[in-house]
C-alpha positions in Angstrom: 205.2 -105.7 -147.7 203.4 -105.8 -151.0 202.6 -109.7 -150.4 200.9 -108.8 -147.0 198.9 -106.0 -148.8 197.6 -108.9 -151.2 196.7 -110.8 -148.7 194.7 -108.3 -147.2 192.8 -107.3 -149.5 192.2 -111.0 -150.3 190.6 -111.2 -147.1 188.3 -108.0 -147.3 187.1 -109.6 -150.3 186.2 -112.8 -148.4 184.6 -111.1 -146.3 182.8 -108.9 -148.8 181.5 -111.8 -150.1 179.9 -113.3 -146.7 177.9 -110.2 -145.6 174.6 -110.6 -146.6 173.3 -109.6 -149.8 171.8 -105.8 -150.6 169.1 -106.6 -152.3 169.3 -102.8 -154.1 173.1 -104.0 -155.3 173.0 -106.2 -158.5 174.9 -109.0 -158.4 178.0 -108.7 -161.2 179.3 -112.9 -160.4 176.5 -115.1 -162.0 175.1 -117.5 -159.0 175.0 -121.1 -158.8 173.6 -124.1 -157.4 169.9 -123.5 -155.5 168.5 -120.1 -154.8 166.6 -118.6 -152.2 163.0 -117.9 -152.9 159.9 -117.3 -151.1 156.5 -118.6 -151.6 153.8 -115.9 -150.6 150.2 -117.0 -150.6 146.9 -115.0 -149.0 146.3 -116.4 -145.7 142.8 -116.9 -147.0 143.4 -118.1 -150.6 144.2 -116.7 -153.4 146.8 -115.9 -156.1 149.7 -117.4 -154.9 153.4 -116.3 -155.9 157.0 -117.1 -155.5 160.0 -114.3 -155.3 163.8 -114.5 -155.5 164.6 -113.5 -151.9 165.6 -110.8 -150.9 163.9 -108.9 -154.5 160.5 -109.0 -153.4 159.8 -107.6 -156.3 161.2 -110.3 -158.6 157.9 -112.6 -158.8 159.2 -115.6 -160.9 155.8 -117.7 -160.3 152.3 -117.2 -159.8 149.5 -119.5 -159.7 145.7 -118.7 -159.0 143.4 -120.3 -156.7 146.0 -121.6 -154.5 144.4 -122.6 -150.8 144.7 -121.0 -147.7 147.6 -122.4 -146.0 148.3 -124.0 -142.9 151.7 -125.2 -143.2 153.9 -126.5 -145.4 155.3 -130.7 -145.1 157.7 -130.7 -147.4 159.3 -129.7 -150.8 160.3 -132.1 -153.6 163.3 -130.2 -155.6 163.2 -132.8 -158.6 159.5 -132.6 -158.9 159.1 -129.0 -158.0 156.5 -129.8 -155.7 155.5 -128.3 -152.5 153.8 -130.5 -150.1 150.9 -128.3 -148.3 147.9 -129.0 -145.3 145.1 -125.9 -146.3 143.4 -124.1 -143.4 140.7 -127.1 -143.5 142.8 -129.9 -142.8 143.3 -131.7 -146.1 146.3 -132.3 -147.8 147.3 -130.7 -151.5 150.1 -129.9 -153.6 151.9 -126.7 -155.3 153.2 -127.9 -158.6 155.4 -125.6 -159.7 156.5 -127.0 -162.9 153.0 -127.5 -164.4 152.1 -124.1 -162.8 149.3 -126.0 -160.6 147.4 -126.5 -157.2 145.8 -130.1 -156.8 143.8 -131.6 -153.9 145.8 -134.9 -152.5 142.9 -136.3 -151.1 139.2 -135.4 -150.7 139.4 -137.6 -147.5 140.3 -135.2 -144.4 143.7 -137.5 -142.9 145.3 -136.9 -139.6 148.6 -136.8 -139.0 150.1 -135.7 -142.0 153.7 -136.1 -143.0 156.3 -136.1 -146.2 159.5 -136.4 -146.0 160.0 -135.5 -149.9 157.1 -133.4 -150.8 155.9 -136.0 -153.4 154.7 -138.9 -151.2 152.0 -137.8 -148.5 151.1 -139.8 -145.7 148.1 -140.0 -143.3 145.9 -141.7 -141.2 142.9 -142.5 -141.5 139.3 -142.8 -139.6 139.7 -146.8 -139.5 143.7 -146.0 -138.4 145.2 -147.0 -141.8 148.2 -145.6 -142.9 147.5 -143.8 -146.6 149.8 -142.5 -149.1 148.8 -140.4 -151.6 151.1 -140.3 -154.3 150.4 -137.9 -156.9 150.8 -140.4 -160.0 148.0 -142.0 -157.9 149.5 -144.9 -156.9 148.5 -144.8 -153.9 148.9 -147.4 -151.0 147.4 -148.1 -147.7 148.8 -150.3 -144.7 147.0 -151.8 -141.9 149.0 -151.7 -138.6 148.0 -154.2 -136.0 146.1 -151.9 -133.7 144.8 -148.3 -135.1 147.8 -145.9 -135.9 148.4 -142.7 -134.0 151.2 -141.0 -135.7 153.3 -141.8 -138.5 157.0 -140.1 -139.5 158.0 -140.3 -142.7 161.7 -140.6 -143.4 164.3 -139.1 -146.5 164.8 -142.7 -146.6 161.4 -143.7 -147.7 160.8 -145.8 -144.9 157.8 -145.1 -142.0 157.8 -144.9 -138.5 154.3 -145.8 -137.6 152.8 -145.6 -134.0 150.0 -146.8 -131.9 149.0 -147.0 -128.0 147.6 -150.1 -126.7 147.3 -150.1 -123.0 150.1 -148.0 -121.2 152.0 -149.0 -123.6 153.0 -146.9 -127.4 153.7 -149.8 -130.2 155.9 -148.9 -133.0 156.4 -150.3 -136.7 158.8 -150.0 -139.4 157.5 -150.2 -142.8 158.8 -149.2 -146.4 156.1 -148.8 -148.8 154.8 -150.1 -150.9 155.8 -153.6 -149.0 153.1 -154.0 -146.6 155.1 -156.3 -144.2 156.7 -155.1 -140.7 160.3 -154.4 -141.0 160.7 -154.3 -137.1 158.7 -153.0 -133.8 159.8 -151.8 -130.7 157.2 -150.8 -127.5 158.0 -147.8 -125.4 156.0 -146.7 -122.4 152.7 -144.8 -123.3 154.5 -141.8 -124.8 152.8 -138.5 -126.5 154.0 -136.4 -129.4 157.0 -137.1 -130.8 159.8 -135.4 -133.6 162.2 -137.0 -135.8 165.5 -135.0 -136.6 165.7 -133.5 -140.0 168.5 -136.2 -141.1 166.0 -139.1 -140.0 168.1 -141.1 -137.9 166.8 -140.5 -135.3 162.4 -140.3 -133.6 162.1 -139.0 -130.0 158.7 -139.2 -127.8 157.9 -137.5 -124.6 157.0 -139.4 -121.8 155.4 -139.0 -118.2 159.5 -138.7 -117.0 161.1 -137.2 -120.1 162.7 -138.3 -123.2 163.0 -141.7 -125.1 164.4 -141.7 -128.4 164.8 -144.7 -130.7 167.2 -145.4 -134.0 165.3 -145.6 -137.0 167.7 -148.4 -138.6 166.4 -151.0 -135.7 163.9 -149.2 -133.8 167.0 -149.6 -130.9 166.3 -147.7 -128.0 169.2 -145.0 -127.6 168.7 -144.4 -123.5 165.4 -142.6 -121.4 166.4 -138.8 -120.9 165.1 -137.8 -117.2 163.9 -134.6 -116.7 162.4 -132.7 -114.2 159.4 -131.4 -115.5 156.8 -132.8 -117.8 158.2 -131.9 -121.9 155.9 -128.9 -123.1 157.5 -128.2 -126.6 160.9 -129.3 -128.2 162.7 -129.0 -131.4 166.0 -130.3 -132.6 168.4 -128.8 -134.6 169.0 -129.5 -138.6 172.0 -131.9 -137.7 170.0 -133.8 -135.2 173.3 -133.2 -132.3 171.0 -130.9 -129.8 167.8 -131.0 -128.8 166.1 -128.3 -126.9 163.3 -129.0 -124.7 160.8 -126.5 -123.0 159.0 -127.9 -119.7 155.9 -126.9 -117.9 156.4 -125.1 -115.1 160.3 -124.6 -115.7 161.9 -121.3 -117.0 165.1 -123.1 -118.0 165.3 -124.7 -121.3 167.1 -127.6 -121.7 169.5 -128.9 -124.1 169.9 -132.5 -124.5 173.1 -133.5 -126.1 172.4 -136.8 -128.5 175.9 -138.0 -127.9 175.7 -138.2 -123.8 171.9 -138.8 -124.3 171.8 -135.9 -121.2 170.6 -132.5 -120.3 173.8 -130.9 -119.5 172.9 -127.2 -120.6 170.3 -125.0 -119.7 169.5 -121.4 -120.8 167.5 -119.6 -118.3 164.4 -118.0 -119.7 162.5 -115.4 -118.0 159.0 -117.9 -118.0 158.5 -121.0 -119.8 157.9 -120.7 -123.6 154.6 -122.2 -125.1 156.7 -123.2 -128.4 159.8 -123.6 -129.8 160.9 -122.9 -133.5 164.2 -124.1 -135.1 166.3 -122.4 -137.4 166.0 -124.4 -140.9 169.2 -123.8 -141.1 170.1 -124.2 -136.9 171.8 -120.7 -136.4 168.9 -119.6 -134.1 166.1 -120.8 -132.5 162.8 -118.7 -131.8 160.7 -119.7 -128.4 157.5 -118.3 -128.0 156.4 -115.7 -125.0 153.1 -117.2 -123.8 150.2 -114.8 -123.1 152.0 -111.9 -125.8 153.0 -111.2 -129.1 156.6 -111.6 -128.7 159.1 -114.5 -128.9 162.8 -114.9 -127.1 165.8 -115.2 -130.0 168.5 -118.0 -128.8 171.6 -117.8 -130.6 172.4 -121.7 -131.5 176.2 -121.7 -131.6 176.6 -120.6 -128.2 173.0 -121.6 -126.3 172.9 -117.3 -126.0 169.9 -115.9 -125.4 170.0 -112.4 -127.3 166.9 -111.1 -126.6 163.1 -110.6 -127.0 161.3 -109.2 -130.4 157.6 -108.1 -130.9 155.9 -110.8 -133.1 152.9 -112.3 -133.9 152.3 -115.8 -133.8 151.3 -118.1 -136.9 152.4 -121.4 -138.4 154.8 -119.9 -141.1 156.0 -116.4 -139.1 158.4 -115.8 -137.5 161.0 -117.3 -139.0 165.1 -117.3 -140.0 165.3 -116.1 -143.7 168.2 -117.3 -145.8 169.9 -114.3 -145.3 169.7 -115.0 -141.6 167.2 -112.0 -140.4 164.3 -112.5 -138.9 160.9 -112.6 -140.6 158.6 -111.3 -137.8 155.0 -110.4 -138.3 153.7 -107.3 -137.5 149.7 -106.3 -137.6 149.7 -105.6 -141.0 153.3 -105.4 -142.4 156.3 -108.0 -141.6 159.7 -107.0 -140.9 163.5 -108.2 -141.4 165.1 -107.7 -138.5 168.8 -108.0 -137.5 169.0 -111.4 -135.2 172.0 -109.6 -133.3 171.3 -105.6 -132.8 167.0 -106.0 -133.7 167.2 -103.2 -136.2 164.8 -103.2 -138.6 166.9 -104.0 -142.1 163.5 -103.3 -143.9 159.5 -103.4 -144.1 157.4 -105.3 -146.6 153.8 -103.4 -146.2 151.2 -105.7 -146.7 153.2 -108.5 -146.0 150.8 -110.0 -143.0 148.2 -110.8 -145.3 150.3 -113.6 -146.8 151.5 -117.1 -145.5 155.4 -117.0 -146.0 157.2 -119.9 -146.7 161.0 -119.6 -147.6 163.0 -122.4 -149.3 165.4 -123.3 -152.2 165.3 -124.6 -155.9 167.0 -124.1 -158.9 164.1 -124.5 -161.4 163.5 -121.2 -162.5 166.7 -120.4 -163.5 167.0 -120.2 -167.3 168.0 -123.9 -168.9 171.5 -123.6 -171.0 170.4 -124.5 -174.2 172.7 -127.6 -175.3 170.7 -129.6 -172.6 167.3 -129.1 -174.8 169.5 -130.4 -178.1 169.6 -134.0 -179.2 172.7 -135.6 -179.2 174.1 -135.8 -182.6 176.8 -138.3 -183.8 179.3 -138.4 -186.8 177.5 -139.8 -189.9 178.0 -143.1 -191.5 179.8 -141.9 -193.8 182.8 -140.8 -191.9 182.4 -144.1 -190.4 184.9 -147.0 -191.7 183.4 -150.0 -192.8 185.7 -153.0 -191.0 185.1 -155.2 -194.5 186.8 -152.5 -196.7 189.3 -152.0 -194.3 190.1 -155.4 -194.4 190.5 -155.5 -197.8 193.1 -152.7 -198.0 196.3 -154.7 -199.7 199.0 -154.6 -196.7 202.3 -156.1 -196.3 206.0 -155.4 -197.5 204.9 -155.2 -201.1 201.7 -153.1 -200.6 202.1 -150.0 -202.6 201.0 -147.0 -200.6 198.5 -144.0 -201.2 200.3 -140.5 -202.3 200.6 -138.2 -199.4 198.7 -135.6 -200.0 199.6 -132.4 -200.3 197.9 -128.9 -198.5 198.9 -125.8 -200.2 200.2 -123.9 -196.7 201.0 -120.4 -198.6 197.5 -118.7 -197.5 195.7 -119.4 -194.7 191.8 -120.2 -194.9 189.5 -117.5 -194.0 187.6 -118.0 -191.1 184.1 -118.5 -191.2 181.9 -115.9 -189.7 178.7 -117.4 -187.7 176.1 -115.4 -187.8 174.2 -115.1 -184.4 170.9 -117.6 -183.7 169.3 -114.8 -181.9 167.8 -114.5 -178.2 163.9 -116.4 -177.8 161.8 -114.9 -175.4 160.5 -118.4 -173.2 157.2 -117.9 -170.8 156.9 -120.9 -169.4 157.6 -125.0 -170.0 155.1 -127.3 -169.4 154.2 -131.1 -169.8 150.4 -130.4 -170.2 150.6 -129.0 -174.4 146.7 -128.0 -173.6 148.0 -125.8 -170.8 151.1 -124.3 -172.6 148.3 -123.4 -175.5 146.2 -122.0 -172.9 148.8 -119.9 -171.9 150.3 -118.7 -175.1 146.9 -117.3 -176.5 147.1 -114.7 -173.5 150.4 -113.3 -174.4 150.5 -110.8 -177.2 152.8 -108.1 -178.0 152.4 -105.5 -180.7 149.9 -107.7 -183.0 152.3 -111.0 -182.3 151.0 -114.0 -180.5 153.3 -116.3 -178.3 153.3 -119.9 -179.8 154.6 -123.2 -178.6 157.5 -125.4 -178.9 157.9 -128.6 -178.1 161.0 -130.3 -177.6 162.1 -134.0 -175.7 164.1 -133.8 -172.0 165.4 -137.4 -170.7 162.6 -139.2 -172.8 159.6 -136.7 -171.8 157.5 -134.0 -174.1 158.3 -130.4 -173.0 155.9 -127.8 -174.3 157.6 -124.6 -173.9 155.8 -121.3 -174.1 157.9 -118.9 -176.7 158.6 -115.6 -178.9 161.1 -115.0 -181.2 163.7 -115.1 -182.5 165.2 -111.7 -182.0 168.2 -110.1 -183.4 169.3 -108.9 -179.8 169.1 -109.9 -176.6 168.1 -106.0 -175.6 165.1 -106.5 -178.5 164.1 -109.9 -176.7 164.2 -108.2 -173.1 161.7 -105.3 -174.3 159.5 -107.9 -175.5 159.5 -109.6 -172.0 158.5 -106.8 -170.2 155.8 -105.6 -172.7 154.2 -109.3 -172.9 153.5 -108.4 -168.3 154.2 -112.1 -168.0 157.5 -114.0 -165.6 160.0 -114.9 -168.3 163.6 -115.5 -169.4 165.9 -115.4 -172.2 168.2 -117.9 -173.7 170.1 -117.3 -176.4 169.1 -119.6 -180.0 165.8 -120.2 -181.7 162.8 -121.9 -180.5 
């Protein structure tokens, strides 16, 4: 009996642990890995700034002069860089390590795509492929007829189309070699998607579907529908893909194993759009003519219901907590996907472009990774000559043992503490970082910089202190008004 009791409250605790955070309940476990933040930038420009969902009122970011944003390509988590298109049509970058907004190109580019947030790609007027990379080595491919679309890949390579005739030409290439890998030709096709593991590209013809592998450009079989493809969107694994059709109420789910429709969810009108799940637990189709979207449960092709949202490029969405994000006139709500109550309200919120992803970077560096290595010196080191030259042998007379007087222990050594630094901000740019620390000052004391060496590149850090206590270090944080953290150790 009292082994069945353990194991049930094992199992409360499991599940404890998978409801969805409270974002009034401090965590006591110390988290891991990525963590879920959200970028919030006025929808016409301005100060910019990035929260630790769900605390909305934990800004760990901010930047100034950040453009009004369209939609978001990609994210790079090693650079910290968030791929962007502004309200204008050109391509730029949120730098979130250097604390920076950059133009990619002063050239407007159409079809835009990244598959790593880094690397952005484009067409040109002429119909030349353009990267822009933002080390600037950029690179530019010529395709034998104009291109129409290209889709980046996680692989690095490029799927690059063109129509010539009735018929849709397509190229392989993997920059920054400017020679066709392979090319395939499909029937005069229009948009297209790739699935978010980039195996696979599918375009909609006049009858349906065609889908090609992106290791050989391989067709993978024609997918016949009724009705001509008015929106689609697959999910994060790439195994379904739901298609909306004009003039057709009933939304279809093509299965990528049996290359078939063999599920359909009936809809009370067509939607105009279709919005996957990041993370493919539900997918949002929009009402046309009204400010409300359907709410399809993924894991069972359920439709739960209908919600009152607005329609933009970022909203509504699937947070990481798995509500909904929907967007009211002025405020935006987090809904229950399930039972549509209303969790909570963030006032204001419309105003913003939301964009919700995951990084790890502004979580507080332990501080042996900022410390050279250090090796024993030379002179514990024996020399292989003098070693040689120890007499050895039956007749070589040993060294005395030596002798350790056991009667009283040694005392131990007492370390005293290093102390807690207050750190701002770490940078690459030294002119920045001094830029920075001349704005922070607290009580008559001016925030100076540091720099130190990570994997063979200067780091600039922005820093108080040392204080005596971590508690000391905290107040200083707060009165300085600036994002920071604490490690523990001097500057």
């Amino acid at each position: 009996m009292r082994r069945l009791l353990l194991l049930a409250l094992l199992c409360a605790a499991c599940n404890k642990d998978r409801a969805a955070p409270d974002s009034t309940t401090p965590s006591l476990v110390e988290s891991h890995g990525p963590e879920p933040l959200l970028l919030r930038v006025p929808r016409g420009g301005g100060t910019g700034r990035i929260y630790r969902y769900p605390k909305l009122d934990s800004t760990v970011w901010t930047v100034d002069e950040a453009p009004a944003i369209d939609r978001v390509l990609a994210f790079d988590a090693d650079a910290g860089s968030i791929a962007v298109v502004d309200s204008k049509g050109y391509a730029g970058r949120l730098d979130l390590r250097e604390t920076d907004v950059t133009k990619a190109a002063r050239t407007k580019l159409t079809s835009l795509s990244s598959a790593n947030g880094s690397d952005i790609y484009g067409i040109n007027p002429k119909g030349e492929i353009i990267r822009l990379n933002p080390n600037g080595s950029d690179w530019k491919f010529k395709p034998p007829v104009p291109a129409r679309t290209v889709f980046a890949q996680p692989n690095g390579e490029l799927i690059v189309t063109g129509n010539k005739g009735a018929q849709t030409l397509l190229w392989k290439v993997r920059p920054p070699d400017e020679v066709v890998q392979d090319s395939a030709v499909l029937p005069l096709s229009g948009r297209g998607v790739r699935t978010q593991v980039g195996d696979r590209v599918y375009f909609t013809v006049d009858s349906g579907l065609v889908g090609i592998k992106v290791k050989d450009l391989s067709p993978v079989g024609a997918i016949k529908l009724a009705n001509r493809v008015s929106a689609l969107a697959p999910t994060p694994s790439g195994d379904r893909l739901y298609v909306a059709m004009a003039g057709d109420s009933g939304l279809s789910v093509v299965d990528r194993y049996t290359e078939s429709a063999k599920t359909s969810i009936e809809l009370p009108q067509p939607p105009s759009e279709l919005r996957m799940d990041a993370l493919g637990r539900y997918l949002l189709a929009r009402i046309p003519k009204a400010d409300s979207a359907w709410v399809i449960a993924i894991g069972d092709n359920r439709l739960v219901g209908a919600v009152a949202t607005r329609w933009e490029t970022d909203l509504p969405a699937v947070t990481p907590d798995g509500m909904l994000a929907l967007l009211g006139g002025k405020d935006v709500s987090l809904v229950d996907p399930e039972k549509f109550k209303v969790k909570s309200t963030v006032t204001g919120g419309a105003k913003d472009f939301w964009y919700f992803f995951a990084w790890d970077g502004f979580r507080p560096r332990p501080q042996g990774l900022d410390q050279p290595v250090t090796f024993p010196s030379d002179s514990l080191q024996r020399d292989s000559l003098s070693a040689s030259s120890t007499p050895s042998g039956p007749g070589a007379s040993l060294p005395p043992p030596s002798v350790r007087d056991t009667s009283r222990a040694p005392a131990t050594a007492v370390t005293p503490s290093p102390g807690f630094t207050v750190s701002f901000a770490a940078l690459l740019s030294e002119e920045k970082a001094q830029q920075i620390a001349s704005t922070i000052k607290v009580n008559g004391n001016a925030a100076h910089v540091v720099s130190t060496t990570t994997a063979g590149s200067p780091i600039f850090r922005v820093v108080m202190g040392p204080f005596a206590t971590r508690d000391e270090a905290d107040k200083i944080g707060r009165a300085a008004r600036h994002e920071y953290w604490i490690y523990e150790g001097s500057p």
